[in-house]
C-alpha positions, 0 to 999 in steps of 0.5 A, spaced: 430 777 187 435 779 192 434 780 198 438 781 206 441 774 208 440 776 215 433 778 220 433 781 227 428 780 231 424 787 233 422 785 240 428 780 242 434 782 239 435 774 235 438 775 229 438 769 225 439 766 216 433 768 212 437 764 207 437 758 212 429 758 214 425 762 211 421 765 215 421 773 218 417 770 224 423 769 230 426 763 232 427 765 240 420 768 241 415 768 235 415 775 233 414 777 226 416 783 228 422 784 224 428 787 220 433 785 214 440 787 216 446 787 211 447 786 204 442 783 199 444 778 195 440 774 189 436 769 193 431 764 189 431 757 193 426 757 198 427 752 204 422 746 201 423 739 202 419 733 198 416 728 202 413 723 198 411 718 204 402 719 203 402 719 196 406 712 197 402 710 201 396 712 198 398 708 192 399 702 196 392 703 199 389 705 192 391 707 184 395 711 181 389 714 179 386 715 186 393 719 188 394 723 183 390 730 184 394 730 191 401 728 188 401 732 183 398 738 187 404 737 192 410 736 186 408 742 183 408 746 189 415 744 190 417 745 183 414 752 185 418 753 190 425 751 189 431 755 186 438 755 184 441 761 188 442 760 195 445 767 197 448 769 191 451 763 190 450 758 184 447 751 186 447 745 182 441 742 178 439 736 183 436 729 182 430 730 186 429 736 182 429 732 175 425 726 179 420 730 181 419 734 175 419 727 171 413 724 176 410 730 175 408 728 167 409 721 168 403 720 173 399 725 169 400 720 163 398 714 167 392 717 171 388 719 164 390 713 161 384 707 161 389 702 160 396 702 163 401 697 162 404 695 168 411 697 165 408 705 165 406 703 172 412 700 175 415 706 172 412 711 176 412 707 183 420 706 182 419 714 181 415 716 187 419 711 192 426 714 190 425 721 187 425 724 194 431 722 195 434 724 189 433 717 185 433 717 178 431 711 175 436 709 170 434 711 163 434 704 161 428 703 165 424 708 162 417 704 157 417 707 150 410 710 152 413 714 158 419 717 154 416 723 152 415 724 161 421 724 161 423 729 156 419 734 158 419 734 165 427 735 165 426 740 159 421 744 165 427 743 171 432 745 165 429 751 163 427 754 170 435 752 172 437 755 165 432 762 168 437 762 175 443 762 171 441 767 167 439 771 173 446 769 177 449 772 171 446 779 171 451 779 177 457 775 175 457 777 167 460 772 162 459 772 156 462 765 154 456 763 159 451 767 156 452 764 149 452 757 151 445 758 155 442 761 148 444 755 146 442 750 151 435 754 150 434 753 142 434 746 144 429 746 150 425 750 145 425 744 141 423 739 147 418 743 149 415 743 141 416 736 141 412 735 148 418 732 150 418 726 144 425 726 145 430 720 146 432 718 153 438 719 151 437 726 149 435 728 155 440 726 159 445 730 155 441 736 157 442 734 164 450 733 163 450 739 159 448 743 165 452 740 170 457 742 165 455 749 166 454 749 173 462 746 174 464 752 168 461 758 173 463 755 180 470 752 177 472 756 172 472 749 169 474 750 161 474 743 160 466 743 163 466 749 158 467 745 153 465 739 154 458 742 154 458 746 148 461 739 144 454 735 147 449 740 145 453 740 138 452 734 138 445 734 138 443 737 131 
């Protein structure tokens, strides 16, 4: 959506960043009563921060199991509300977004089984204790039965980074771009098809070919360019 970066307050005069806090009601007096002033720009990403702090607790206190319906209410809230496009400027994919895509299906996967191993457990407690911070368990350490987690909740991330870039590019067209994200889109369809049944190392690839896409469009990197379209080359 494009919308005006900067609010005024009809009451007091303040003026403040609607891209910074999200909000119309005014920082100095409360009022709601307010008007976007300047130009609009593209704007996606929401003011959201993921706190995992209860939901760890909560597992410390219960199971898994126990926590899941409240943790994975509150990941996809912030999975709804989190975007690429911060007043008209392209943002990159970041490693708090995979996380929490990926604890996303692999609690999912563990609370409906009868029998998890404590492999697949340890794995979604080293996922909640760092995914607010952006830490990415290491792709070695993902069990075999938690792989397809791992696939589909960063094929999800892509594809909604891949739709704000799609979006930025209506404004800053590039036909270079547009090709390779058509590219990339036939491959997420195919994780999508496969539920995410892919090899660990596949779906890092996609990570690494969107930070190439990233780098190209900010950058005006061709060798980002080309090193994206010679990873998803790869993959067939």
């Amino acid at each position: 959506m494009e919308i005006r970066g900067e609010r005024e307050c009809k009451d007091c005069g303040r003026q403040w960043s609607y891209y910074e806090t999200g909000s119309v009601s005014c920082p100095s007096c409360g009022s709601m009563r307010s008007v976007g002033v300047g130009d609009r720009e593209q704007h996606t990403a929401a003011q959201v921060t993921l706190d995992l702090s209860t939901h760890r607790a909560a597992v410390g206190d219960g199971t898994i199991r126990d926590a899941a319906p409240e943790l994975k209410s509150d990941l996809r809230t912030y999975i709804r509300k989190t975007g690429f496009i911060h007043g008209g400027e392209l943002q990159p994919l970041d490693d708090t977004t995979l996380a929490a895509h990926e604890l996303l299906q692999a609690v999912d996967i563990v609370a409906r089984s009868n029998r998890p191993t404590d492999d697949e457990q340890l794995f979604v407690i080293e996922l909640l204790r760092g995914a607010d911070n952006g830490n990415r368990p290491d792709p070695a350490s993902v069990p075999a039965s938690l792989a397809a987690a791992r696939g589909l909740g960063y094929a999800n991330a892509i594809e909604a980074y891949h739709h704000d870039v799609s979006t930025w590019l209506d404004e800053h067209p590039d036909p270079e771009a547009r090709t390779t994200l058509g590219t990339l889109s036939n491959h997420l369809k195919r994780v999508e098809a496969l539920e995410g049944d892919i090899p660990v190392s596949e779906s890092e690839t996609l990570v690494r070919v969107a930070h190439d896409i990233y780098i190209y469009l900010t950058a005006d990197d061709l060798d980002a360019l080309a090193s994206a379209r010679d990873q998803l080359s790869s993959l067939f």
